[in-house]
KOLKOL-141981 format. One line per 4 residues: number of its first residue (from 1); for each residue x, y, z of N, C-alpha, C. Coordinates in nm, 2 decimals, always signed. Layout:
BEGIN
NUM = X:Y:Z:X:Y:Z:X:Y:Z ~ ... .
This chain:
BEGIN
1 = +1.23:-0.67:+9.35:+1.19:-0.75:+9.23:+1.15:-0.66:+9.11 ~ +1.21:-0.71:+9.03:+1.21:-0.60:+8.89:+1.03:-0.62:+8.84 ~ +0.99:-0.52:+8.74:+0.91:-0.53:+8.73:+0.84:-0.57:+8.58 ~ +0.77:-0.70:+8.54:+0.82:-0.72:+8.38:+0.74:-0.71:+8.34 .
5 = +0.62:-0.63:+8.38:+0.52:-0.61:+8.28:+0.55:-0.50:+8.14 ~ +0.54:-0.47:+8.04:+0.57:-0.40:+7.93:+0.50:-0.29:+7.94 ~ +0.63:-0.21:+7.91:+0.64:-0.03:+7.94:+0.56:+0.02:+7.82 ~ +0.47:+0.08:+7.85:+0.40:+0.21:+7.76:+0.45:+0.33:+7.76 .
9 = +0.52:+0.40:+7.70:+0.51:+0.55:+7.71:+0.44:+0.62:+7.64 ~ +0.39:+0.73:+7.73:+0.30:+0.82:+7.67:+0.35:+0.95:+7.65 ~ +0.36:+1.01:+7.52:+0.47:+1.14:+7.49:+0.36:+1.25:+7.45 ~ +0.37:+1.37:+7.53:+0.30:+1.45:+7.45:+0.29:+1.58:+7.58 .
13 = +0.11:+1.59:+7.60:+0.12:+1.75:+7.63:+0.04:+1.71:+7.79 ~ +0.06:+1.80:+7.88:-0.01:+1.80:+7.97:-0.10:+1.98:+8.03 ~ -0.21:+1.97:+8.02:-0.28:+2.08:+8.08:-0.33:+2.12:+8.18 ~ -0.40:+2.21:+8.19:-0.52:+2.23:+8.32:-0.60:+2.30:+8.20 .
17 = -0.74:+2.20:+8.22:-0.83:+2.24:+8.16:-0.92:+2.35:+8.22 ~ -0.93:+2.47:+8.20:-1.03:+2.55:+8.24:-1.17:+2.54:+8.18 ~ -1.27:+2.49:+8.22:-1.43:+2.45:+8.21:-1.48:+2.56:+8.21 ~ -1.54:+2.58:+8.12:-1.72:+2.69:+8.10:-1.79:+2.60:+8.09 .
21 = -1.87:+2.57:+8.16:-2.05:+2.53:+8.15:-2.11:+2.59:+8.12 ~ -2.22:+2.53:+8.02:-2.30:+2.61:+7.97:-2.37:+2.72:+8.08 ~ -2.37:+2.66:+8.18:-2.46:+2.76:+8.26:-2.34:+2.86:+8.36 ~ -2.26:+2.87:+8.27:-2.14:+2.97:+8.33:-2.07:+2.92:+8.44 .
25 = -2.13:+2.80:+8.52:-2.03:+2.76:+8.58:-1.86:+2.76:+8.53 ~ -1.75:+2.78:+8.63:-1.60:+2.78:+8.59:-1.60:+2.67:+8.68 ~ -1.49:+2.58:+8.63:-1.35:+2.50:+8.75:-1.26:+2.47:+8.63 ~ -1.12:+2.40:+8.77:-1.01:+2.40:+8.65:-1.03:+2.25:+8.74 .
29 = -1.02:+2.19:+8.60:-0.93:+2.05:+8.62:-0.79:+2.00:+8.56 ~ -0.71:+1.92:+8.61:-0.57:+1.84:+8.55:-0.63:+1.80:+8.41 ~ -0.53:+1.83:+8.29:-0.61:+1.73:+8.15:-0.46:+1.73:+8.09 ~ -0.54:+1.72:+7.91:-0.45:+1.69:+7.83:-0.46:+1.59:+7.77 .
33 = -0.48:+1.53:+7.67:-0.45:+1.38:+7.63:-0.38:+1.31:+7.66 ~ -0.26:+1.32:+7.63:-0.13:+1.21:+7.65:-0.15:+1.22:+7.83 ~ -0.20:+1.33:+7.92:-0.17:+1.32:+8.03:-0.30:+1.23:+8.08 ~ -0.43:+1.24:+8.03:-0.55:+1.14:+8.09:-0.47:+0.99:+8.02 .
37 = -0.44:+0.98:+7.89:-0.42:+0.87:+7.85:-0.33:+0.77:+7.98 ~ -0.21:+0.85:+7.99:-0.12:+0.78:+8.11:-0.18:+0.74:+8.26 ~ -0.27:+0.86:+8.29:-0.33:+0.81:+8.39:-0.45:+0.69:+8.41 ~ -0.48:+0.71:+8.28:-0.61:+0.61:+8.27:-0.52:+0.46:+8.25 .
41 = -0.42:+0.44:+8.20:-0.33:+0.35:+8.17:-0.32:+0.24:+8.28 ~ -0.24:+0.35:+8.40:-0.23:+0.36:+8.50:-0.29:+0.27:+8.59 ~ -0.43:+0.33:+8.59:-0.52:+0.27:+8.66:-0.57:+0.15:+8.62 ~ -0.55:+0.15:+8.48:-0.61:-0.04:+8.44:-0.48:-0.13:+8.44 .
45 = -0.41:-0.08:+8.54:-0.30:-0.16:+8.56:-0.18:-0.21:+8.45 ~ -0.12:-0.11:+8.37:-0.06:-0.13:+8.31:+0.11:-0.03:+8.38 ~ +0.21:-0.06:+8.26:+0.29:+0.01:+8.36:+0.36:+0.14:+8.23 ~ +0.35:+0.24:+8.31:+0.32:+0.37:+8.21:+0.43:+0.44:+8.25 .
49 = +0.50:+0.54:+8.13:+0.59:+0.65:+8.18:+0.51:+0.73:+8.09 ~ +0.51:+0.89:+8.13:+0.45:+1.00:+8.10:+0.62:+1.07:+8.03 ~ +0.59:+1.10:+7.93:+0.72:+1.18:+7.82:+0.63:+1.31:+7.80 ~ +0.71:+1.44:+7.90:+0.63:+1.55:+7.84:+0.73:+1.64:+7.95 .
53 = +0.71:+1.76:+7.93:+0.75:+1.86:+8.01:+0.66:+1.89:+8.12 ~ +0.71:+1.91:+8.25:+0.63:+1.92:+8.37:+0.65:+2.13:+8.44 ~ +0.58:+2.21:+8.42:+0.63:+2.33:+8.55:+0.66:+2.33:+8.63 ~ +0.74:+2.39:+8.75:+0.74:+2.40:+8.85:+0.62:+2.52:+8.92 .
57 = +0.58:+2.55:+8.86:+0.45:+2.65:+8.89:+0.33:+2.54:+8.96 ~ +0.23:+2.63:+9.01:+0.16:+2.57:+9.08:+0.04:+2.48:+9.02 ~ +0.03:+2.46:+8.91:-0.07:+2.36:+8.82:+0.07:+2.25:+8.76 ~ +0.17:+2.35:+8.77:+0.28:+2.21:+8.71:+0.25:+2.11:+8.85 .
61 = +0.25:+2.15:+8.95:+0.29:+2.05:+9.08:+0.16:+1.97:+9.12 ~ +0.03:+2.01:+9.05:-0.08:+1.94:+9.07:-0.11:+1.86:+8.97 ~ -0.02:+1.86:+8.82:-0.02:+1.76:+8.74:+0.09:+1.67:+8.77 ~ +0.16:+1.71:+8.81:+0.27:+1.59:+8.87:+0.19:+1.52:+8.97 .
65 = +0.16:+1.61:+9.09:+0.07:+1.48:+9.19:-0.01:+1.39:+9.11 ~ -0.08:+1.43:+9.03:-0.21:+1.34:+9.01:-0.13:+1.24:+8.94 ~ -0.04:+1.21:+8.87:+0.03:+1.13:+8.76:+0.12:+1.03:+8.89 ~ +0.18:+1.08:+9.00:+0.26:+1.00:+9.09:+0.11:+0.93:+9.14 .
69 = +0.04:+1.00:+9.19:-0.11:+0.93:+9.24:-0.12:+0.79:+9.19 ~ -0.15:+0.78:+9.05:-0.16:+0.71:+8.98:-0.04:+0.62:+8.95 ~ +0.10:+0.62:+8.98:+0.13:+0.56:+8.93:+0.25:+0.52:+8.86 ~ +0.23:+0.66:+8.76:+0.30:+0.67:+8.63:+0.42:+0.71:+8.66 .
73 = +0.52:+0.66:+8.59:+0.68:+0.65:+8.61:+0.69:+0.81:+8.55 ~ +0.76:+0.90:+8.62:+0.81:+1.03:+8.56:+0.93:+1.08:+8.53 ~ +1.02:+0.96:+8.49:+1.14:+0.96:+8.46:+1.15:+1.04:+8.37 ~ +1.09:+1.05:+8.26:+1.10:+1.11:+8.16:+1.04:+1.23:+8.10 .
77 = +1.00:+1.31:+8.24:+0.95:+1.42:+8.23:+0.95:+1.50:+8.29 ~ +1.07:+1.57:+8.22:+1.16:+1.70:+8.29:+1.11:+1.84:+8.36 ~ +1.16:+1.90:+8.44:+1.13:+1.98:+8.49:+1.12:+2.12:+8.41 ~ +1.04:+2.26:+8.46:+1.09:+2.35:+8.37:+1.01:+2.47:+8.43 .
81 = +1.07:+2.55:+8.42:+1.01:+2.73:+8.48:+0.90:+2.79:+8.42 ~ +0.90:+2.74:+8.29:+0.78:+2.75:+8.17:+0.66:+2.73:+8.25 ~ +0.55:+2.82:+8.21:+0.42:+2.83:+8.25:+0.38:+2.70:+8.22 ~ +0.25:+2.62:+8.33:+0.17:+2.51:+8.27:+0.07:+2.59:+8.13 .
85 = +0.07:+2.51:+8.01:-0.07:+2.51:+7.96:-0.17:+2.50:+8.01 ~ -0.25:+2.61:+7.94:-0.40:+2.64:+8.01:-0.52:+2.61:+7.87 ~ -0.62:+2.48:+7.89:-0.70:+2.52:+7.77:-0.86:+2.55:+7.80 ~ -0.88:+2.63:+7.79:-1.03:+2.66:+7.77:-1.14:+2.65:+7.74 .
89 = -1.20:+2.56:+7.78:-1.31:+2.43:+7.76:-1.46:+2.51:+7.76 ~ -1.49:+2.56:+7.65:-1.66:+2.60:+7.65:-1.70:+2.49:+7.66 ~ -1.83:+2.45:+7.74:-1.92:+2.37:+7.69:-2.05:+2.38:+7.63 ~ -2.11:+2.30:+7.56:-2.25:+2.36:+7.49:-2.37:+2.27:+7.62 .
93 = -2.48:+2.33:+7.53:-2.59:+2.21:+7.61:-2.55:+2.09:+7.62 ~ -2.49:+2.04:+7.50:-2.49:+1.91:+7.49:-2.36:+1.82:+7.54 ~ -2.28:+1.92:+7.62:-2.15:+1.90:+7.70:-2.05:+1.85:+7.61 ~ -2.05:+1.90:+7.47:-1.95:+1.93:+7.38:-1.87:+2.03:+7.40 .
97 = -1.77:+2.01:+7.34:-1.67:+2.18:+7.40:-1.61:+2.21:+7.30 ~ -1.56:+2.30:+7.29:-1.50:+2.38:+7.19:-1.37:+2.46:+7.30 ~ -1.25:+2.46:+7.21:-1.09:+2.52:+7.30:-1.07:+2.65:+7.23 ~ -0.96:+2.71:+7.35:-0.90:+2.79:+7.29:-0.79:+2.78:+7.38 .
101 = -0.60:+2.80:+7.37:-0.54:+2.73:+7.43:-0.47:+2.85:+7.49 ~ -0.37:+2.92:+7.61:-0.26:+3.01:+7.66:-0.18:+2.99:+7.75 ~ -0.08:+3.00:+7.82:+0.00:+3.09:+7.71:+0.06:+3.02:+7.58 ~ +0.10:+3.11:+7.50:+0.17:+3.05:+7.35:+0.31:+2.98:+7.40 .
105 = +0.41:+3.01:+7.50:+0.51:+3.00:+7.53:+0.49:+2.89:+7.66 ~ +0.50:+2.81:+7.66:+0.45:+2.73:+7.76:+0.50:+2.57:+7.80 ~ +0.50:+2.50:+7.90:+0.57:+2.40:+7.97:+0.56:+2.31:+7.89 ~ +0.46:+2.24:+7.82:+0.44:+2.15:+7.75:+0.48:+2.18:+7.61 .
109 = +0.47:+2.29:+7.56:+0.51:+2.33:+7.37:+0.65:+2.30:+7.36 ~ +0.75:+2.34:+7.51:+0.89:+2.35:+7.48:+0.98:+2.20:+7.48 ~ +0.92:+2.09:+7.46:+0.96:+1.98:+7.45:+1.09:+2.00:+7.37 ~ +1.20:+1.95:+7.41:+1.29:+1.97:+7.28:+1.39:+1.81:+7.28 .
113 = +1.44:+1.79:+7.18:+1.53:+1.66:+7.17:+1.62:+1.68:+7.26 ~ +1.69:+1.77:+7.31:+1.77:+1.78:+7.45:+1.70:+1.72:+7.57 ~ +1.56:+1.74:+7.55:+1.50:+1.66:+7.67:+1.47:+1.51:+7.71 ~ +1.55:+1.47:+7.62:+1.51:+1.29:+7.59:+1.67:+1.25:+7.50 .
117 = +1.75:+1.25:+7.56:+1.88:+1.30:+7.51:+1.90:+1.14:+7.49 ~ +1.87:+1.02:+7.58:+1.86:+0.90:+7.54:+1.75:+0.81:+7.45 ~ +1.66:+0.88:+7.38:+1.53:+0.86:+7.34:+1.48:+0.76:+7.46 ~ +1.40:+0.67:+7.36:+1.32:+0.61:+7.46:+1.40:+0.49:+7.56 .
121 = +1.33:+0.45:+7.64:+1.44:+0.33:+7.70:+1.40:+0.18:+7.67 ~ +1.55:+0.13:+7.67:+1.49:+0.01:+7.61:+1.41:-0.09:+7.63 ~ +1.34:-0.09:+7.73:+1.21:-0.18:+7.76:+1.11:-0.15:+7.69 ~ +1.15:+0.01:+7.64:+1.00:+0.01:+7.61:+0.91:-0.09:+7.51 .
125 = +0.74:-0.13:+7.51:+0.67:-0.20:+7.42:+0.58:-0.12:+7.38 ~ +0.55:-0.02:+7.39:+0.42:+0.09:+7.31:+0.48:+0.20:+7.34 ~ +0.43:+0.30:+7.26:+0.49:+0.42:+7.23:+0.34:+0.50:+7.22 ~ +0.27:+0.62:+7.27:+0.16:+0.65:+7.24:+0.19:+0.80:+7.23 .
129 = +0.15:+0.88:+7.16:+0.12:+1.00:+7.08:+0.02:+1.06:+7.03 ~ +0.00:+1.20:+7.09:-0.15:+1.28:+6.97:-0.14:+1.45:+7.07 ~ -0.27:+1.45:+7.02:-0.31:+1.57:+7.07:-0.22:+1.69:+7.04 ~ -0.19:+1.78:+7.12:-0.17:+1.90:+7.13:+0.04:+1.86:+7.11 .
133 = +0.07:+1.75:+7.11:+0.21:+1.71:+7.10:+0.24:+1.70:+6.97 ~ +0.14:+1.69:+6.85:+0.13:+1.66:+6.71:+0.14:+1.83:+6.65 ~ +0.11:+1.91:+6.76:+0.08:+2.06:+6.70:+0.18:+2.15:+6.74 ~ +0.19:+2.18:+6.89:+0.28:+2.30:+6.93:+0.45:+2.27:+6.89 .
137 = +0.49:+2.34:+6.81:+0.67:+2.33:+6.89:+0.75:+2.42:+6.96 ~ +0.87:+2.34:+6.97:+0.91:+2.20:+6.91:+0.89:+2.06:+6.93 ~ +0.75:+2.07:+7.07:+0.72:+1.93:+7.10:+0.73:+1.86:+6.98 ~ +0.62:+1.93:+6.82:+0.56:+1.85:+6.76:+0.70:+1.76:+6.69 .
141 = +0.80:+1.83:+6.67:+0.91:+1.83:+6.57:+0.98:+1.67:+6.66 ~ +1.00:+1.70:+6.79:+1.07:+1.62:+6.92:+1.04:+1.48:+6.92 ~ +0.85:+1.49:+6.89:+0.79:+1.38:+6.91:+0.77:+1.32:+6.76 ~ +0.79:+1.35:+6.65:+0.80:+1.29:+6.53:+0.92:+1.23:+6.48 .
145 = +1.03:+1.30:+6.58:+1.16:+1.22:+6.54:+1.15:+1.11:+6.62 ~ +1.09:+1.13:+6.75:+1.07:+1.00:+6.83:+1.00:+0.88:+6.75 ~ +0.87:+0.88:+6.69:+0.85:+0.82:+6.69:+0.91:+0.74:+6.55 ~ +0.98:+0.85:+6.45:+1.03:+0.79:+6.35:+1.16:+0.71:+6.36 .
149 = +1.24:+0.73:+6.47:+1.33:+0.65:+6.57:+1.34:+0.55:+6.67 ~ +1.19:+0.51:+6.66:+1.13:+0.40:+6.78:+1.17:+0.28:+6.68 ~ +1.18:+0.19:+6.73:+1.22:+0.00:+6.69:+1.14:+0.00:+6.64 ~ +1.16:-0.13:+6.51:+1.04:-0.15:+6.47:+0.94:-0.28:+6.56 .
153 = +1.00:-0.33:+6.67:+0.91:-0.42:+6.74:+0.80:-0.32:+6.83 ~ +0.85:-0.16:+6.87:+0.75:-0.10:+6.94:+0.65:-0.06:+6.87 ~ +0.52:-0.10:+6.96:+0.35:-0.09:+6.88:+0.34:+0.06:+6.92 ~ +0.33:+0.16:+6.79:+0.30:+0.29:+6.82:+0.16:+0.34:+6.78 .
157 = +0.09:+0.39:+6.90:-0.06:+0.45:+6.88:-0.07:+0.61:+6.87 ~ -0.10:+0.61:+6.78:-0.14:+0.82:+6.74:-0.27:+0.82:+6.77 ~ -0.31:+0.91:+6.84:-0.47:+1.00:+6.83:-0.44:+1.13:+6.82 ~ -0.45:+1.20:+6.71:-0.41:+1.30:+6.67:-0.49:+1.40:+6.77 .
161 = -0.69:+1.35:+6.74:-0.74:+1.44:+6.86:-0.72:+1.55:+6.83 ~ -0.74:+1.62:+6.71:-0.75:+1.75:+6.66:-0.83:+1.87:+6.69 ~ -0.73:+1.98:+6.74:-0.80:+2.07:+6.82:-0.81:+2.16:+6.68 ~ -0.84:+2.23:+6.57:-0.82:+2.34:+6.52:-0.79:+2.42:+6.58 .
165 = -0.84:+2.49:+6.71:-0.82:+2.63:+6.73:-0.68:+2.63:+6.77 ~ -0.62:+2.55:+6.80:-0.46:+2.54:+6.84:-0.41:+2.53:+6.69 ~ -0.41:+2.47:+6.60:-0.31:+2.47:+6.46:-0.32:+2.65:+6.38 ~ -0.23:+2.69:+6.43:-0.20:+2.81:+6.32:-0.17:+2.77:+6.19 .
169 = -0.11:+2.67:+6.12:-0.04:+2.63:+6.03:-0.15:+2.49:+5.94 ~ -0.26:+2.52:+5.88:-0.32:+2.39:+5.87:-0.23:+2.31:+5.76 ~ -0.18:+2.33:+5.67:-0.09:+2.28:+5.56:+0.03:+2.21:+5.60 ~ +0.08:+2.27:+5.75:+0.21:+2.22:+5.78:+0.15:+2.08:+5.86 .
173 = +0.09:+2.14:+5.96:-0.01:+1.99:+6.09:-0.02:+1.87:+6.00 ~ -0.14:+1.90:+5.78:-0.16:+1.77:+5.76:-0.04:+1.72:+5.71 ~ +0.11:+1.80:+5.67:+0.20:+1.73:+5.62:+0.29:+1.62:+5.73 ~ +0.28:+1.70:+5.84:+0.31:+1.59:+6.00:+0.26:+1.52:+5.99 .
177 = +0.17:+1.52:+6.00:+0.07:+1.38:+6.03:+0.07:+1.30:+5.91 ~ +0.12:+1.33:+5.80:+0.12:+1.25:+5.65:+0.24:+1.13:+5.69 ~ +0.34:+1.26:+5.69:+0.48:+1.19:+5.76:+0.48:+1.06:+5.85 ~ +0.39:+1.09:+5.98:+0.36:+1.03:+6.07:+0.30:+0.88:+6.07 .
181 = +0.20:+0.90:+5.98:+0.11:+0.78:+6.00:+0.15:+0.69:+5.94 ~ +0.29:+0.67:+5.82:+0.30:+0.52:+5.76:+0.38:+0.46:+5.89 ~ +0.43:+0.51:+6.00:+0.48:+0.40:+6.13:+0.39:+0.42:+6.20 ~ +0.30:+0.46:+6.18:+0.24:+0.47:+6.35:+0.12:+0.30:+6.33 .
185 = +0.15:+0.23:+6.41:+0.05:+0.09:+6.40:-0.10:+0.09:+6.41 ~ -0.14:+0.16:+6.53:-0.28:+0.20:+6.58:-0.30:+0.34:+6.54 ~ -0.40:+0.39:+6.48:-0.43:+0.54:+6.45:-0.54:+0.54:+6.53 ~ -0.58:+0.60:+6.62:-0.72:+0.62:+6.64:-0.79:+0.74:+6.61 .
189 = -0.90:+0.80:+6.55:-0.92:+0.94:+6.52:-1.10:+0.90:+6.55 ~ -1.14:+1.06:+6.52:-1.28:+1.05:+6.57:-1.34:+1.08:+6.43 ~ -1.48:+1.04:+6.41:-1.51:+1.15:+6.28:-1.50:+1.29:+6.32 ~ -1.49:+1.36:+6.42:-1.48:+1.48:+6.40:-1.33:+1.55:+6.32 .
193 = -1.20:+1.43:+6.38:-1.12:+1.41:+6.28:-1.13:+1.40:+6.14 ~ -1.19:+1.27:+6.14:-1.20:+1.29:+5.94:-1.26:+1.41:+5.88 ~ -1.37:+1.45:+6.00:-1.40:+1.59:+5.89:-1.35:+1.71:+5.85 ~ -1.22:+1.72:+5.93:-1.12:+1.83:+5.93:-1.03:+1.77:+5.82 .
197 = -0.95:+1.66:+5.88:-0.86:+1.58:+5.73:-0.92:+1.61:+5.63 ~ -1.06:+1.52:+5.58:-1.11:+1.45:+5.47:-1.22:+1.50:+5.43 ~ -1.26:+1.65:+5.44:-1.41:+1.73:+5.48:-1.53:+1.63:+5.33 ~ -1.50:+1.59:+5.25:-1.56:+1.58:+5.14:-1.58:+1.38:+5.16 .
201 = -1.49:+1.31:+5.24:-1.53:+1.17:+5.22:-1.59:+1.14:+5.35 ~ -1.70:+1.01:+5.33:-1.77:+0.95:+5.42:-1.62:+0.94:+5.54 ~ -1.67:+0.89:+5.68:-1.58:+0.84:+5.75:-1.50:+0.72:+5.72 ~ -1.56:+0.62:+5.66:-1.53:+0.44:+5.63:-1.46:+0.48:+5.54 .
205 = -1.50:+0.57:+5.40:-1.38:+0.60:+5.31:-1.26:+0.63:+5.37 ~ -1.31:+0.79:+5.46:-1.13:+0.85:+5.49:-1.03:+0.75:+5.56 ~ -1.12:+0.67:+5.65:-1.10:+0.60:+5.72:-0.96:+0.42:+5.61 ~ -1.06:+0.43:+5.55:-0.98:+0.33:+5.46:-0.85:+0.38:+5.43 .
209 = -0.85:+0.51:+5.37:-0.75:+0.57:+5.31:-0.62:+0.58:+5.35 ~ -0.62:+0.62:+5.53:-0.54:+0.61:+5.62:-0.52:+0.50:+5.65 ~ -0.54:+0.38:+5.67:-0.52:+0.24:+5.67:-0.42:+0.23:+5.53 ~ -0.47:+0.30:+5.43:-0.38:+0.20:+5.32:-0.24:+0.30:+5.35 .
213 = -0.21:+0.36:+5.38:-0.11:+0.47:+5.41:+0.03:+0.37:+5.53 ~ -0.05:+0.27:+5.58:+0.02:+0.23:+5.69:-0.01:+0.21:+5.80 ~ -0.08:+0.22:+5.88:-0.13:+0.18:+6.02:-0.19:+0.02:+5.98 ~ -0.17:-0.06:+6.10:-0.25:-0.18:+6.08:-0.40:-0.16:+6.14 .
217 = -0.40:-0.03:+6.22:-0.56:-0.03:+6.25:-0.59:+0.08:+6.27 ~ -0.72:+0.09:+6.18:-0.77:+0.27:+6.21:-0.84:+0.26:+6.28 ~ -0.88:+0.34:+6.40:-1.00:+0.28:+6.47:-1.04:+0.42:+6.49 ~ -1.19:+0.44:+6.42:-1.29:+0.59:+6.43:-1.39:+0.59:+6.55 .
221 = -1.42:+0.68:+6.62:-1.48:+0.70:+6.70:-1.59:+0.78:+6.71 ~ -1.76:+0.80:+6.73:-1.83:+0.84:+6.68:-1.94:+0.88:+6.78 ~ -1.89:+0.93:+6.95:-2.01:+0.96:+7.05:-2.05:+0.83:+7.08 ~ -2.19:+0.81:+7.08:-2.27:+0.73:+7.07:-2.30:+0.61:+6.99 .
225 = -2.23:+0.62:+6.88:-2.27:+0.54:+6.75:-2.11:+0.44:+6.79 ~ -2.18:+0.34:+6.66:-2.05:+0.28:+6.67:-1.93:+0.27:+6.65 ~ -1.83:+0.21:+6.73:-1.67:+0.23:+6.63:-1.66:+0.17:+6.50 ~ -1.58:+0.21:+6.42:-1.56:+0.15:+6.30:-1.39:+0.13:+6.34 .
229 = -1.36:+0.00:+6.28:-1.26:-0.08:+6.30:-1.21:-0.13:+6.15 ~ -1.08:-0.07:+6.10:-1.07:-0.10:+5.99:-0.91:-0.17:+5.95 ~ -0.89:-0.27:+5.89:-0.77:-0.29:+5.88:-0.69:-0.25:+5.78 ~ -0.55:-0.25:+5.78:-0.48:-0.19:+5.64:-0.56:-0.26:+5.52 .
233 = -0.66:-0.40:+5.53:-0.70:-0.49:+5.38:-0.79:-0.37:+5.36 ~ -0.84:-0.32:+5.43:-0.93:-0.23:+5.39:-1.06:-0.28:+5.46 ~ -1.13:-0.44:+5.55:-1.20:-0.50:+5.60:-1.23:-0.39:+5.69 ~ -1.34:-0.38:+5.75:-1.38:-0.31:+5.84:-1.53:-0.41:+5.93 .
237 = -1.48:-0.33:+6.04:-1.63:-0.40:+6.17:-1.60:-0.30:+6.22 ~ -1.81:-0.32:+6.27:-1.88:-0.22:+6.32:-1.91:-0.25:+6.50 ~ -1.85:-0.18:+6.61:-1.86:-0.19:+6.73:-1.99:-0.13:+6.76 ~ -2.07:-0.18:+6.88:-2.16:-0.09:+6.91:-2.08:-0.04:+7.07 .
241 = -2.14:+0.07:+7.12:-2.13:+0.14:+7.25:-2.20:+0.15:+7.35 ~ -2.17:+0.06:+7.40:-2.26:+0.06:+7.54:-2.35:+0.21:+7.55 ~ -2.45:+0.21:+7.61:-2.52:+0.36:+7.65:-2.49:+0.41:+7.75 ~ -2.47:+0.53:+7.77:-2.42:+0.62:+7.88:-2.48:+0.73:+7.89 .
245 = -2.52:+0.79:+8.01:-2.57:+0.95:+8.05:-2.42:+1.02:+8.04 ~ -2.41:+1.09:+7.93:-2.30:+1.20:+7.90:-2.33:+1.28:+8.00 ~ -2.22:+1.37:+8.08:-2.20:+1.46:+8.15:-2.10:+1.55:+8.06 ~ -1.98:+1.55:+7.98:-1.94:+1.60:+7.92:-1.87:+1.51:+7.86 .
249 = -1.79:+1.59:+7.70:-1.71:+1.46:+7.69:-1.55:+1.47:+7.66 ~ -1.54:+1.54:+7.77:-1.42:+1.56:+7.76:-1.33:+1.42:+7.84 ~ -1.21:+1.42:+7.78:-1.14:+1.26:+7.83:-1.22:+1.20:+7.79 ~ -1.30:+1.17:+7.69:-1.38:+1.02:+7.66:-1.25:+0.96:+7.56 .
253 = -1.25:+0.99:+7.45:-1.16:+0.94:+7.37:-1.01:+0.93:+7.43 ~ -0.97:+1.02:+7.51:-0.84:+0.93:+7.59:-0.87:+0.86:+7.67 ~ -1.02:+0.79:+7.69:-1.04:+0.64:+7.77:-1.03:+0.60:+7.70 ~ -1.07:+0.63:+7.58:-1.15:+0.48:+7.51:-0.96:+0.42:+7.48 .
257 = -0.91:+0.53:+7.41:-0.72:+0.47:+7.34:-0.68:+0.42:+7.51 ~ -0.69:+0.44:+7.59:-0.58:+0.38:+7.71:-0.68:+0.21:+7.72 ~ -0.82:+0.23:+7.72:-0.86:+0.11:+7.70:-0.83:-0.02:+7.61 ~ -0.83:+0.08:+7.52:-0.80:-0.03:+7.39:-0.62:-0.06:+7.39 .
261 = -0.56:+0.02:+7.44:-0.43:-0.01:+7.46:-0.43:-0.12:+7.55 ~ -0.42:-0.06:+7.72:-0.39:-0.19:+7.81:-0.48:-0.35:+7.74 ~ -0.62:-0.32:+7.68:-0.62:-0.49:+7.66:-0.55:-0.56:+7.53 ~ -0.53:-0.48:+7.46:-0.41:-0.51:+7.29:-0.26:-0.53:+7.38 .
265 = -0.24:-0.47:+7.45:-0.07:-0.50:+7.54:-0.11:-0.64:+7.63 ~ -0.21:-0.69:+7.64:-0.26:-0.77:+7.76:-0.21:-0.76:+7.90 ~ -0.15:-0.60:+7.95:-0.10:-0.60:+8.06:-0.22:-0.53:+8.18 ~ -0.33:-0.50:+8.18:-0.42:-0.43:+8.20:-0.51:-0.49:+8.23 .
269 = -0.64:-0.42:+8.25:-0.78:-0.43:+8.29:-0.87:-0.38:+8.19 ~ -0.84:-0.33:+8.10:-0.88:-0.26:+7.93:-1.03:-0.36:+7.92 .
């Protein structure tokens, strides 16, 4: 029995996060954006393919398990001798982190249009994009022809999810992402985003700005505080956020976009 719920794919980077704790504790965990995004997908019952480069090294074969775990169709994510990416997760007291990313040459950077020689497939209904797939190449180059090549019926979500310490190039990243955002439908960014884009406007300003650029919804994200929700009119509403005991916050914002995906697709538990 075929299966007709509508295909998300998620295109981008997959890691192993290396953790510092403030109190010097190490562990490594599976990460990445696009790779929590698909998994979290996953789990709220939607039906997901992961578009990324996978290693055959021994963290490539423990991000593949966790993704089959879950689920996620890996049709479209090729194999490769290339080292997994490794990012390096300080945390502070406040279980904020700060990165720093190795090796430069790596499983997930070498995305190339050879690797998706059919682009997407035609079932697809969302198309999702950000993180570290917006930055390294040729992923970034791979994934912007994608999505500048996607139908216009596919709903495409960017979280750019900006790491600075990974952009060598800050002039080239905001001219991609300029390019990027009149197709992309959903933008989701954090204020810690706008303050890198937009260092000088409120959030609700930068926020508008990118809305009138093209996306039908900006949606800013802000910890604790609330979302701001803004349409291309420029209208905006204010979400509040449930309270939570933070433990860290790493993967929060690829819940929150897989959330707000599966229930906007209505195929999920979002």
């Amino acid at each position: 029995m075929s299966d007709e719920r509508p295909l998300i794919v998620v295109a981008g980077d997959s890691l192993i996060d290396r953790i510092v704790r403030s109190d010097g504790a190490v562990e490594e965990v599976p990460g990445g954006g696009p790779f929590n995004t698909a998994r979290a997908l996953a789990r709220l019952g939607c039906r997901v393919a992961f578009l990324g480069r996978l290693s055959t090294d021994r963290y490539g074969a423990i991000l593949r398990g966790r993704l089959v775990d879950d689920g996620v169709d890996l049709s479209l994510a090729p194999s490769t001798a290339d080292p997994t990416l490794v990012a390096i997760a300080e945390l502070d007291a406040d279980g904020v982190a700060s990165y720093r990313f190795e090796p430069p040459d790596n499983a997930a950077a070498g995305l190339a249009t050879g690797d998706i020689p059919s682009g997407l497939p035609k079932r697809t209904a969302a198309l999702h994009v950000g993180t570290l797939g917006l930055v390294f190449e040729p992923m970034a180059t791979t994934l912007a022809g994608l999505v500048a090549a996607a139908r216009e019926d596919i709903l495409v979500v960017a979280d750019p999810n900006i790491r600075p310490a990974a952009i060598a190039d800050a002039a080239a990243y905001r001219e991609r992402l300029a390019r990027l955002v009149p197709r992309v439908s959903v933008l989701k960014v954090s204020v810690d985003d706008l303050r890198w884009l937009a260092p000088s406007r409120d959030p609700l300003a930068a926020a508008r700005r990118l809305a009138d650029s093209g996306p039908s919804l900006v949606l800013v994200t802000d910890g604790p505080r609330p979302v701001i929700a803004v349409r291309r009119s420029g209208a905006a509403a204010f979400v509040d956020v449930p309270a939570v005991d933070v433990v860290d916050t790493i993967g929060a914002g690829d819940a929150f976009s897989a959330a707000f995906l599966a229930r906007w697709m209505g195929g999920g538990r979002g």
